[in-house]
Backbone as CSV, one residue per row, in Angstrom:
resi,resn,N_x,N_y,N_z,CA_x,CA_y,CA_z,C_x,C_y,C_z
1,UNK,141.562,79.325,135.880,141.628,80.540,136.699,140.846,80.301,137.980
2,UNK,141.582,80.655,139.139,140.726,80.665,140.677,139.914,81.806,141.091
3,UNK,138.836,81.754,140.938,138.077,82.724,141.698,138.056,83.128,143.123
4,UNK,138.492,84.253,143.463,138.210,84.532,145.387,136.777,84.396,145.570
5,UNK,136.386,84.736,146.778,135.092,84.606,146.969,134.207,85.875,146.729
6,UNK,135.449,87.440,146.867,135.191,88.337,145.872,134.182,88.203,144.374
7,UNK,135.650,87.690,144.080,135.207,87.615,142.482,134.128,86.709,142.137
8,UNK,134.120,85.296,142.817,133.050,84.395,142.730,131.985,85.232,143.126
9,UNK,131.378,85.805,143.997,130.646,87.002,144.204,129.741,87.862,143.458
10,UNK,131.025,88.423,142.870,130.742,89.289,141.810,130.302,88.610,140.488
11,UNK,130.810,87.719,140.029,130.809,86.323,138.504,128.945,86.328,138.747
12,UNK,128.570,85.389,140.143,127.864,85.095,140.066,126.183,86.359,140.322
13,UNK,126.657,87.369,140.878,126.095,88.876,140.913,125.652,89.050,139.298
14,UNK,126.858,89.285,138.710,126.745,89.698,137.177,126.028,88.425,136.356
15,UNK,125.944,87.310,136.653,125.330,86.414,136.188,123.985,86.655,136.013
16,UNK,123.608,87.019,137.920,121.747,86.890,138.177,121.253,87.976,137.943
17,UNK,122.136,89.416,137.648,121.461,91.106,136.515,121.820,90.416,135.314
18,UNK,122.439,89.654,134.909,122.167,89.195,133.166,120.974,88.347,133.277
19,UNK,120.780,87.507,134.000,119.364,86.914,133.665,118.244,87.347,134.246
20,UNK,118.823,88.834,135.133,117.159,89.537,135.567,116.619,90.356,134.369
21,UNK,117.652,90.595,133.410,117.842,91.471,132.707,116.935,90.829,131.225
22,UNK,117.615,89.478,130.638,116.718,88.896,129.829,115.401,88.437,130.337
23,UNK,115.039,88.241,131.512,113.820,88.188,132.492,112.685,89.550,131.832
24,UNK,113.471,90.518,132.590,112.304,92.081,132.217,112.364,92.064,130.535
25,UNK,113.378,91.745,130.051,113.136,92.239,128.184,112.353,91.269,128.016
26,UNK,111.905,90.568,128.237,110.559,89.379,127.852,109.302,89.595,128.545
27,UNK,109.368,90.334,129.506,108.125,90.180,130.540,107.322,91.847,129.874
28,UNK,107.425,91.935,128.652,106.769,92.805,128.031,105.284,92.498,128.128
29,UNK,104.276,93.713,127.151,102.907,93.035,128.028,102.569,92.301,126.637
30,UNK,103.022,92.819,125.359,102.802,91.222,124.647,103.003,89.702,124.772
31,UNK,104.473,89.720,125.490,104.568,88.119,126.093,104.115,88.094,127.476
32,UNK,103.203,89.096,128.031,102.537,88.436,129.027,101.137,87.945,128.326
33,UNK,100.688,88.631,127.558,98.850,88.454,127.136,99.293,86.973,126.093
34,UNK,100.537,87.274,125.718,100.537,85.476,124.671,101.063,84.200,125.960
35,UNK,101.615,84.641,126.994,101.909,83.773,127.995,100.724,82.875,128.427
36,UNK,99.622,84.754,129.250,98.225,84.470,129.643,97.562,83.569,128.919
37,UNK,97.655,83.604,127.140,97.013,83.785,126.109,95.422,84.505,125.952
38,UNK,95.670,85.715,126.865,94.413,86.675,126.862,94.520,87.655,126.504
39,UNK,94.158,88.874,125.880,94.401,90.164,125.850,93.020,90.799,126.358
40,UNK,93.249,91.513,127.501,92.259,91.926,128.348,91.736,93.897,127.810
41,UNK,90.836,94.051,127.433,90.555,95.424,126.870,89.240,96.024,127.328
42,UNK,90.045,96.746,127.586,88.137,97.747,128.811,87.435,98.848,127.467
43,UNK,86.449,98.393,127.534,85.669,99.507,126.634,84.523,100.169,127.360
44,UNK,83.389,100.674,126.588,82.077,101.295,126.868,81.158,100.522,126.095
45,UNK,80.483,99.457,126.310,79.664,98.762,125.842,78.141,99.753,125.179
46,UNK,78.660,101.497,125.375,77.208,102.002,124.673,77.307,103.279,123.604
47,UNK,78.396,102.415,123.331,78.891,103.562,122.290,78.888,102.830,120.400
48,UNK,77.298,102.474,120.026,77.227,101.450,119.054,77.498,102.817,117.912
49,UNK,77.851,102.674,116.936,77.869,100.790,116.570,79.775,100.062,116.805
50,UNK,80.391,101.019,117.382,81.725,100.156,117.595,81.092,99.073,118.981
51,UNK,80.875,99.641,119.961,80.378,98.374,120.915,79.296,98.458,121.993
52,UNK,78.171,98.035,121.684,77.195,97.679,122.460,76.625,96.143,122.594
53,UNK,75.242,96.120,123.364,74.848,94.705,123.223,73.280,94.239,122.594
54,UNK,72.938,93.261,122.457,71.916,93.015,121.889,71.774,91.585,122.405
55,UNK,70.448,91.778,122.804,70.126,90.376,123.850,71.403,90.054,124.887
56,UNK,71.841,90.781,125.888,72.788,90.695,126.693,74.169,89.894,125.781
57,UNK,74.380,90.538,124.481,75.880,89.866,124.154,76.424,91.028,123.517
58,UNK,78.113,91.060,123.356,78.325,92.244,122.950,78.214,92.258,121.294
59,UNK,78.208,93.077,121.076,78.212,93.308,119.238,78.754,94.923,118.804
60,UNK,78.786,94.483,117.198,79.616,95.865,116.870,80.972,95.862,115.987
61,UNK,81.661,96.713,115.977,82.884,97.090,115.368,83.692,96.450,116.301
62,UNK,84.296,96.810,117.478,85.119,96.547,118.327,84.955,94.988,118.280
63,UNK,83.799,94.484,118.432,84.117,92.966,118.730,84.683,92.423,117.567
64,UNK,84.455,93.090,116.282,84.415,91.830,115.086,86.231,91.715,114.926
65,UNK,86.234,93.674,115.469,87.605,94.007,114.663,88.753,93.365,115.767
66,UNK,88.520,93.285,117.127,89.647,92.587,118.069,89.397,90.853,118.022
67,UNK,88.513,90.436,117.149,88.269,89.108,116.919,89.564,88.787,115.726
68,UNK,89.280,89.214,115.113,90.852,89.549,113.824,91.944,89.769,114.297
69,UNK,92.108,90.654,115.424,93.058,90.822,115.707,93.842,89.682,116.968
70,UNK,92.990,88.748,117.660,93.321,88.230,118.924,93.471,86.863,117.609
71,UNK,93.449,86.923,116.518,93.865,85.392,115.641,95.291,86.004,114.885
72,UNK,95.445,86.869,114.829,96.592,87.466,114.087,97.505,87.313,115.381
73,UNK,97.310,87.525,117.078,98.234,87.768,118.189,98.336,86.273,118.373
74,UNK,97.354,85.598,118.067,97.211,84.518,118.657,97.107,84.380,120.493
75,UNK,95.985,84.918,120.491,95.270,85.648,121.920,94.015,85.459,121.941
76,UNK,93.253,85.072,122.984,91.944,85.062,123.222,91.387,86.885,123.427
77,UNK,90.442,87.267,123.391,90.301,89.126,123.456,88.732,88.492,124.994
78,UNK,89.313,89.680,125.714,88.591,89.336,126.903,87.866,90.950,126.914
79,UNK,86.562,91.500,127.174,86.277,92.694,127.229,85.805,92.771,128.524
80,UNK,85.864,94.239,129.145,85.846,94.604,130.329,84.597,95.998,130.054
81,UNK,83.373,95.752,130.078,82.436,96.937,130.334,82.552,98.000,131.333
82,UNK,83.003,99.207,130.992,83.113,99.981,132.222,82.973,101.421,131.884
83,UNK,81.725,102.300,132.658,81.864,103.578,132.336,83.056,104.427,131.761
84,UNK,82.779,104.917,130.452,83.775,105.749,129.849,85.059,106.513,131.086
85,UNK,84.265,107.626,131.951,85.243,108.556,133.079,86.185,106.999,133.304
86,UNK,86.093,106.020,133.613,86.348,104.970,134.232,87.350,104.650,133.478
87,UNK,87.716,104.089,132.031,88.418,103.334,131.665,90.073,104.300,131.731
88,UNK,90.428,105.276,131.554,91.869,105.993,131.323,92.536,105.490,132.916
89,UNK,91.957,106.192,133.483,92.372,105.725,135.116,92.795,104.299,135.118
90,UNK,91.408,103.599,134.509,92.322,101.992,134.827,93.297,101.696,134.322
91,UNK,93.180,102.089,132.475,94.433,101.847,131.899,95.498,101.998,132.884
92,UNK,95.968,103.516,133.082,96.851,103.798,133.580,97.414,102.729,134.952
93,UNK,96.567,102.264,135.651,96.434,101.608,136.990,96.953,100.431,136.223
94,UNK,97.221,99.780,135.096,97.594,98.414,134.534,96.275,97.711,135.041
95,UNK,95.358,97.802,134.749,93.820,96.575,135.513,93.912,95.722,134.207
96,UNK,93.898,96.334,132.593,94.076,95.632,131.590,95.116,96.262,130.582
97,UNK,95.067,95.956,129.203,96.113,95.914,128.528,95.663,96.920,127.481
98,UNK,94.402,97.447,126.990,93.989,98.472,126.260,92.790,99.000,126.307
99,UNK,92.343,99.880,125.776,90.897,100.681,125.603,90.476,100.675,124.749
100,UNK,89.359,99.994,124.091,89.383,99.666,123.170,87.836,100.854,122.570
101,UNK,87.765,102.045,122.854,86.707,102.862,122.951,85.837,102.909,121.479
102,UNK,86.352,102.842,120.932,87.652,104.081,120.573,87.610,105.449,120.931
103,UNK,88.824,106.230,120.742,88.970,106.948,121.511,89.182,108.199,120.279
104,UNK,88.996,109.084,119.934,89.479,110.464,119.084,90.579,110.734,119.426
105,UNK,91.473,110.653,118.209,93.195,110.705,118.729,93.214,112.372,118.786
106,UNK,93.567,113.155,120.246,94.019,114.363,120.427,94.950,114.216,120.810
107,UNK,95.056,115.686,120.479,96.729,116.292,121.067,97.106,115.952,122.388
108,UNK,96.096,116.272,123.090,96.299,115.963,124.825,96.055,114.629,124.808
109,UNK,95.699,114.046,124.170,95.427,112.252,124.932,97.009,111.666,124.664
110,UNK,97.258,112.179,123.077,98.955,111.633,122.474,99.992,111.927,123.514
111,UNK,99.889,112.990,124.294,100.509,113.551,125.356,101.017,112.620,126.552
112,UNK,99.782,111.720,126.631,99.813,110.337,127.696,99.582,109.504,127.247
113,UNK,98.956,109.291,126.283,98.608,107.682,126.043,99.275,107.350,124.544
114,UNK,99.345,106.177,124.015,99.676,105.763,122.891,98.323,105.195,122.013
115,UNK,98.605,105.825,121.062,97.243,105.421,119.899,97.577,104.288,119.131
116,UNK,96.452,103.589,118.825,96.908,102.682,117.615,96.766,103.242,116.282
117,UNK,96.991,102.883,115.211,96.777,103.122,113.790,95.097,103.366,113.837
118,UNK,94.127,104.538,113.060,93.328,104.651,112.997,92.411,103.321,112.216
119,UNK,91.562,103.160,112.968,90.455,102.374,112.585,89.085,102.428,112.083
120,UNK,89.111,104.456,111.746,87.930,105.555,111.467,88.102,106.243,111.407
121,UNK,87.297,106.888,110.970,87.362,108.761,110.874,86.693,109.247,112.237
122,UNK,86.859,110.371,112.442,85.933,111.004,113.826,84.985,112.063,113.965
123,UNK,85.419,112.746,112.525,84.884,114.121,112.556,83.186,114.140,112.709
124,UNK,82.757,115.038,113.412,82.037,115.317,114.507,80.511,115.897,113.749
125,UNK,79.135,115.288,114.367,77.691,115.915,113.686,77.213,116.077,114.657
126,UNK,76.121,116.322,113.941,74.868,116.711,114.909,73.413,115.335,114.679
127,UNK,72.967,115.376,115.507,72.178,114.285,115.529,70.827,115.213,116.220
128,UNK,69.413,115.084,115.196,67.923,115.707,115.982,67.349,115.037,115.458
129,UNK,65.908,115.166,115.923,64.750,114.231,116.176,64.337,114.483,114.525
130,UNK,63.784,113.166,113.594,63.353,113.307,112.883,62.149,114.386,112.719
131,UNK,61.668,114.852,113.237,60.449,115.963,113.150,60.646,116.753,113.474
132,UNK,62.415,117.644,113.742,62.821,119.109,113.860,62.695,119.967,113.220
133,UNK,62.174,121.022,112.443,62.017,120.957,111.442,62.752,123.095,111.414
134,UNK,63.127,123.186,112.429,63.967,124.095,112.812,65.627,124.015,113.236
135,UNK,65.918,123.170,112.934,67.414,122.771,112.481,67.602,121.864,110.622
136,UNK,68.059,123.042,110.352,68.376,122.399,108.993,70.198,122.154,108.419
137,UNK,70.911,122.995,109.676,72.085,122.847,109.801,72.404,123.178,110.672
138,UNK,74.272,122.928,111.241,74.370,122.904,112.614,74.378,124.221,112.731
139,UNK,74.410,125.458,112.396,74.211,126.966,112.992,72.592,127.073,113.757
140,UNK,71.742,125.995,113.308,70.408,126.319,114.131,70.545,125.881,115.135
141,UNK,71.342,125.227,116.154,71.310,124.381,117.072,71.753,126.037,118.294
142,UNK,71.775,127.321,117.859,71.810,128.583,118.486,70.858,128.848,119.714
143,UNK,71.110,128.883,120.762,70.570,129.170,121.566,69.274,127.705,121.902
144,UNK,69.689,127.022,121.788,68.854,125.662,122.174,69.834,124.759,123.110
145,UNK,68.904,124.179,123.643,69.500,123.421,124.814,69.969,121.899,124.214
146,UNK,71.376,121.503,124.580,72.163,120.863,123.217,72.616,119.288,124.269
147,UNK,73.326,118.252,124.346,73.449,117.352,124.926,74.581,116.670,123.760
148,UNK,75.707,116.169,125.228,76.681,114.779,124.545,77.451,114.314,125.827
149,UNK,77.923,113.386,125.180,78.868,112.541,126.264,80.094,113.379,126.921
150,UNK,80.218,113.095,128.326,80.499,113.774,129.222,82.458,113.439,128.902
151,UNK,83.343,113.939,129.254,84.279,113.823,128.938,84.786,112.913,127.659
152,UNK,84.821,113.442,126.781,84.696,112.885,125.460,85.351,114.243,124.249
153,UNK,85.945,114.188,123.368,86.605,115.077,122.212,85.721,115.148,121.412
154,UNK,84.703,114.697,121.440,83.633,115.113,120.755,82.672,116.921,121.785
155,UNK,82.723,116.070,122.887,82.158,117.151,123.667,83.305,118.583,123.727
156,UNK,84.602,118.618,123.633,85.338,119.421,123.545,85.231,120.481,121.957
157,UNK,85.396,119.438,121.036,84.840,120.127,119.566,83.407,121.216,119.784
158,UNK,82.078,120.112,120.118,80.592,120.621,120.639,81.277,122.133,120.755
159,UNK,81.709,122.329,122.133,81.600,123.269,123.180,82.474,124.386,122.074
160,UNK,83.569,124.139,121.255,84.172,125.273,120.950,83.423,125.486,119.866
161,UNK,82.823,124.228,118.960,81.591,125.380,117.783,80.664,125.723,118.129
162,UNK,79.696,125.499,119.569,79.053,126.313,120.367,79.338,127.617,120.525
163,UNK,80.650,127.967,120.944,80.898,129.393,121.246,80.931,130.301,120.393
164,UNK,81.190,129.734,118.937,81.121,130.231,117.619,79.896,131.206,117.499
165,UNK,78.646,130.281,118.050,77.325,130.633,117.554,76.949,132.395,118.206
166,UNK,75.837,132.681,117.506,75.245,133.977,118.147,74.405,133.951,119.134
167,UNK,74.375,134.919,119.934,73.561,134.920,121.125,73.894,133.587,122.393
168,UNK,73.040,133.704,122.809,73.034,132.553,124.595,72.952,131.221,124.238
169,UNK,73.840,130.236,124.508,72.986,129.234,124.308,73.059,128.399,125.933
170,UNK,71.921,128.154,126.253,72.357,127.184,127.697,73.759,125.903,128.061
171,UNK,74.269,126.012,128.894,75.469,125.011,128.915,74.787,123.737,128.119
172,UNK,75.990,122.955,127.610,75.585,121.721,126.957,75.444,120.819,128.038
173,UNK,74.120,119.984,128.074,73.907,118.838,128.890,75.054,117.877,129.168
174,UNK,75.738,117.319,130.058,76.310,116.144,130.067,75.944,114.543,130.433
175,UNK,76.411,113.936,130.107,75.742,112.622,130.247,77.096,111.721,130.067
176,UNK,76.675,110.495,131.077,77.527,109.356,131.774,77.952,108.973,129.921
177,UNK,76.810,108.557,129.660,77.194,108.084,127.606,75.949,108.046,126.970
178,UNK,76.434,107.982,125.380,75.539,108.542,124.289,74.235,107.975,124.432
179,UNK,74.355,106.950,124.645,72.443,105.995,124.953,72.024,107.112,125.900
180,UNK,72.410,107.447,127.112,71.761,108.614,127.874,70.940,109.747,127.096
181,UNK,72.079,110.366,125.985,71.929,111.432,125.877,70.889,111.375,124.887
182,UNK,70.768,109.990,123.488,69.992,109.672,123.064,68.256,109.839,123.216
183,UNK,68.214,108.751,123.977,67.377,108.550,124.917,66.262,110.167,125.686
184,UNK,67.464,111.364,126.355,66.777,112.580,126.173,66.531,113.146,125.152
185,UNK,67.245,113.436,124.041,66.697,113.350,122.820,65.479,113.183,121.978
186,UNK,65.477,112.138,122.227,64.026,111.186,121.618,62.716,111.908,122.909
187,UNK,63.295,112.235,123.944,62.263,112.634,124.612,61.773,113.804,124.637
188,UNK,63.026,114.725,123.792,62.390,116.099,123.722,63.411,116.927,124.876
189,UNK,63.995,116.713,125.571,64.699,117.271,126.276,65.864,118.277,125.846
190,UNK,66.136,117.507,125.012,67.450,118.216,123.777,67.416,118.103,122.660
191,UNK,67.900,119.421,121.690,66.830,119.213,120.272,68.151,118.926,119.726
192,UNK,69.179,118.401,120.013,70.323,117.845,119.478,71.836,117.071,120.369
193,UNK,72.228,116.075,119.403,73.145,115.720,120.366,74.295,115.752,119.441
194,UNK,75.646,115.855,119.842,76.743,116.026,118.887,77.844,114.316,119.520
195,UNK,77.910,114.016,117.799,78.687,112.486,118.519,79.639,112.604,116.991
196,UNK,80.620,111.379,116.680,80.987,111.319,115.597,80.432,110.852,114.401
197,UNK,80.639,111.123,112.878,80.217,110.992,112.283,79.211,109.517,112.090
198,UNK,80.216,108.475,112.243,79.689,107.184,111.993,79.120,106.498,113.081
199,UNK,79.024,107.387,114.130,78.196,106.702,115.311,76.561,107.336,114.883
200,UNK,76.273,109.094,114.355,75.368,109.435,114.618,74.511,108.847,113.382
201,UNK,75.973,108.463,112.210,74.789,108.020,110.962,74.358,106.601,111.724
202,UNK,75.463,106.007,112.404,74.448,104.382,112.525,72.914,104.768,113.042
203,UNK,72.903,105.460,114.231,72.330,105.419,115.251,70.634,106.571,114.382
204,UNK,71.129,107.424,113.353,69.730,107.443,112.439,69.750,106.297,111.592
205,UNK,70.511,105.574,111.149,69.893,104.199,109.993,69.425,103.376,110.868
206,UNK,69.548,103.334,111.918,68.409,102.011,112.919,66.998,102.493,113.480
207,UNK,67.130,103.778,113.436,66.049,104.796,114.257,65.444,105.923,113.056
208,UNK,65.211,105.599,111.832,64.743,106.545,110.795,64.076,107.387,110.937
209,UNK,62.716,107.087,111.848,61.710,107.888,112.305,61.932,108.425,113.678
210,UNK,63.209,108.357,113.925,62.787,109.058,115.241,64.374,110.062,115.183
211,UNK,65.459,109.555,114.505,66.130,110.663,114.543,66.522,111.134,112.914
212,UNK,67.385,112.082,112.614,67.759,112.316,111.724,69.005,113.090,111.661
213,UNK,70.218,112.872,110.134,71.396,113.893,110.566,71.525,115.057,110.156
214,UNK,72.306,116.066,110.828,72.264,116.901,110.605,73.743,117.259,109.817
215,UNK,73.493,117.438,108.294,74.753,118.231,107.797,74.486,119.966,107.382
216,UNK,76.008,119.947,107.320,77.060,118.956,107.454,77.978,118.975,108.310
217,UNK,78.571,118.119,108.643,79.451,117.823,109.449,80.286,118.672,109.860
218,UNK,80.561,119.329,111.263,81.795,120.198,111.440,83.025,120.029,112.510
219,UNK,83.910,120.636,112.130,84.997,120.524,113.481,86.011,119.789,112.480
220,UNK,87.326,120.071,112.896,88.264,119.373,112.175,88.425,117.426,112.109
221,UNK,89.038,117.081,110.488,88.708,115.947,110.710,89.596,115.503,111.564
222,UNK,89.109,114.014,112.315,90.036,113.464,113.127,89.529,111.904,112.776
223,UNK,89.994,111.048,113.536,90.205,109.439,113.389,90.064,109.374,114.874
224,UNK,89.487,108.032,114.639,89.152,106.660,115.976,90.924,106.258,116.016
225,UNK,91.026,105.957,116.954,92.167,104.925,117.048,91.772,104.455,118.856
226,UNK,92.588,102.893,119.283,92.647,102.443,120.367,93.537,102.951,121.037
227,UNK,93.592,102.708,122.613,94.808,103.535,123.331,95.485,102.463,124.321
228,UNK,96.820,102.797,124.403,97.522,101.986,125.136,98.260,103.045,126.126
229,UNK,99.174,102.240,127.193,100.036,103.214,127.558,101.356,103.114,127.157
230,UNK,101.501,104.531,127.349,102.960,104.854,126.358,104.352,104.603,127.507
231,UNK,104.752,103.330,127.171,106.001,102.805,127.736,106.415,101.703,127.355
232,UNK,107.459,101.134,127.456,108.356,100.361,126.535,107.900,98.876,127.030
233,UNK,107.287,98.981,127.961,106.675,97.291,128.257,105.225,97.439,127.374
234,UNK,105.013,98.979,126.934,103.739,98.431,125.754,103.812,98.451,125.048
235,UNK,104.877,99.311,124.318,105.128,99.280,122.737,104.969,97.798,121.929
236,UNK,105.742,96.868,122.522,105.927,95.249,121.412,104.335,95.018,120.999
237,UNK,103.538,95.437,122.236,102.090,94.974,122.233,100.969,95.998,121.550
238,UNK,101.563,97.270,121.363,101.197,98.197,120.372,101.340,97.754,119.236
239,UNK,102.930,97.820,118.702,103.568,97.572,117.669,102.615,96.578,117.121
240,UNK,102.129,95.177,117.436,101.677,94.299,117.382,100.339,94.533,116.338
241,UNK,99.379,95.255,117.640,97.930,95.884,117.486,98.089,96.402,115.981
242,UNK,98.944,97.231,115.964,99.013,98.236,114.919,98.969,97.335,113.136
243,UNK,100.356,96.340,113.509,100.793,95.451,112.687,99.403,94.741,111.963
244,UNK,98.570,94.259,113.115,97.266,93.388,112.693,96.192,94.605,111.961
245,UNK,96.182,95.872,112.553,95.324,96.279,111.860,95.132,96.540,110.714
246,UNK,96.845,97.059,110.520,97.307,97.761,108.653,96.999,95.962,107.950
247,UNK,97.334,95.334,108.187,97.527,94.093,107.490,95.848,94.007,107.413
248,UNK,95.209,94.166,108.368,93.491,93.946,107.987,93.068,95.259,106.662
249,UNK,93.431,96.037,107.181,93.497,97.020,105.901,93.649,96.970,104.797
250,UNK,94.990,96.408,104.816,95.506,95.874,103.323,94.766,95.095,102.465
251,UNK,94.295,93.734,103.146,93.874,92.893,102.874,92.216,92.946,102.932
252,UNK,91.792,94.090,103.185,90.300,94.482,103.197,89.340,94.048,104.376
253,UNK,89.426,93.847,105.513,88.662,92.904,106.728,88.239,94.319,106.788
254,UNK,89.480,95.179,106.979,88.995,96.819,107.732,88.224,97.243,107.200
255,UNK,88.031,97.546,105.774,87.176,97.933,105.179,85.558,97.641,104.680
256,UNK,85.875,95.757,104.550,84.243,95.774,105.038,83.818,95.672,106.516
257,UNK,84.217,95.643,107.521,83.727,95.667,108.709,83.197,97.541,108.850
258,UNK,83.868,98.026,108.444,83.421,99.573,108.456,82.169,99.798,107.717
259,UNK,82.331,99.010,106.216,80.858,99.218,105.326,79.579,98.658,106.131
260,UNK,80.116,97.450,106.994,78.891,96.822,107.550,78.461,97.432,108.815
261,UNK,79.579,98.581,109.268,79.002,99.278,110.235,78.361,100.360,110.429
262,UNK,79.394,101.331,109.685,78.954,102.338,109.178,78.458,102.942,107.903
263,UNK,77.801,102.102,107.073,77.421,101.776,105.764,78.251,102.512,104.982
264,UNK,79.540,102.999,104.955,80.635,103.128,104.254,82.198,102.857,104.761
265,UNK,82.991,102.777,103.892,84.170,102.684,104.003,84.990,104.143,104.185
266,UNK,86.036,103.957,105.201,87.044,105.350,105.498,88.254,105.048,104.427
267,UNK,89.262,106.015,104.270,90.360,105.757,103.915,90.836,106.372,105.076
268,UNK,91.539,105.468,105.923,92.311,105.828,107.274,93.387,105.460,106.929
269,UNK,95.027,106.063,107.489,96.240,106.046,106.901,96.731,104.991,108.113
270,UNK,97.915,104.277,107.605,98.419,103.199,108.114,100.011,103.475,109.184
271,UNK,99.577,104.947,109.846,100.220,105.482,110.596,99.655,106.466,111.106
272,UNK,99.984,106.605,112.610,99.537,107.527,113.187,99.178,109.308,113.108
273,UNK,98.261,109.830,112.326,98.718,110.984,111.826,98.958,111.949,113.283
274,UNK,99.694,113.244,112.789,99.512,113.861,113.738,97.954,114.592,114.193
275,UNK,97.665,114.958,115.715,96.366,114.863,115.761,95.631,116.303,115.556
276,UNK,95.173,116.945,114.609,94.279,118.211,114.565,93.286,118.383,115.740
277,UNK,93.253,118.022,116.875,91.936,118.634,117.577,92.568,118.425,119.143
């Protein structure tokens, strides 16, 4: 058969959208980070015990648990320290490939972002100075001047069982992140700070004498999970995340990395639940 220069034209047109075409279905961001062989993930280096540092290196949950996971992708895991307000924006901006916060799966975050399979529970305490001796549960925290991390679903929970309470209580302090708010704490500034469960128990089992928890625990339960963005060049690389975690689950990594963090184990479900908060 003779081609015009039409049709030759066109042959070879339809040729170079068929191979722009298998081009973009590969240039997903999983076969870019296994291309790179990096997977690049912005966290908050002060949110222990998932990730902080000790002697300038990082440590924690997040490192042990994306260490498992960058041998399951077969990926090096690269972390990016960056104020909490900071990391959604970048996501969104593509600077890296996830958030590795973790983050409290809400309604409004599911809205924009994509969660991974939970990696924790979330539900929400109170944290005061070992020598309070006027908070014996969270209804005493009434009319006292209260402190937590500044855009955060923990601080959203805070604020609506705040309003619960009787009488005045002064606005809740905000702070850049929890070491801040800590830190006033211990100084007397705020006779409580509200974080999630397994952050506030770590953060009294390292500090016995100086803080203590407060049950019990309130606000609906919720789960940790990581966040990606929700579009079809991230899904393979979700899908992925997700894949490595249930399989760590299964096979128990998840579960003692949690005992060794949070001196117990969660039963977190191996799908995204829908989000209560």
């Amino acid at each position: 058969m003779t081609l015009t220069r039409r049709g030759l034209g066109a042959a070879t047109l339809g040729t170079g959208l068929a191979a722009a075409t298998i081009r973009r279905a590969a240039a997903n961001n999983l076969e870019k980070a296994k291309r790179a062989g990096e997977l690049v993930i912005a966290t908050e280096m002060h949110f222990a015990p998932f990730d902080f540092t000790e002697g300038g290196k990082q440590v924690g949950l997040n490192a042990e648990l994306f260490a498992e996971v960058g041998k399951e992708l077969a990926v090096k895991i690269t972390f990016q320290d960056l104020p909490w307000p900071a990391v959604l924006p970048g996501l969104e901006a593509s600077r890296y490939d996830l958030v590795g916060g973790p983050a409290t799966i809400t309604k409004a975050r599911s809205e924009r972002y994509r969660f991974t399979v939970p990696v924790a529970e979330a539900t929400v305490a109170l944290l005061k100075r070992a020598n309070e001796s006027s908070i014996t549960k969270p209804q005493d925290i009434a009319g006292k001047q209260l402190g937590c991390a500044t855009a955060t679903a923990q601080l959203a929970q805070f604020q609506a069982f705040v309003a619960t309470l009787p009488g005045t209580t002064p606005p809740i302090r905000e702070y850049q992140s929890f070491s801040e708010a800590y830190a006033d704490l211990a100084a007397g500034r705020v006779v409580a700070v509200a974080n999630s469960l397994p952050n506030i128990a770590y953060v009294a089992k390292q500090r016995p004498n100086v803080f203590a928890v407060v049950q019990p625990p309130f606000g609906a339960t919720s789960y940790f999970g990581y966040i990606g963005r929700k579009d079809a060049d991230s899904a393979p690389l979700l899908d992925a995340v997700d894949a490595a975690i249930v399989k760590m689950r299964n096979d128990g990594r998840l579960g003692a990395l949690q005992t060794k963090w949070f001196g117990q184990a969660f039963d977190t479900p191996d799908t995204v639940p829908a989000p209560t908060v």
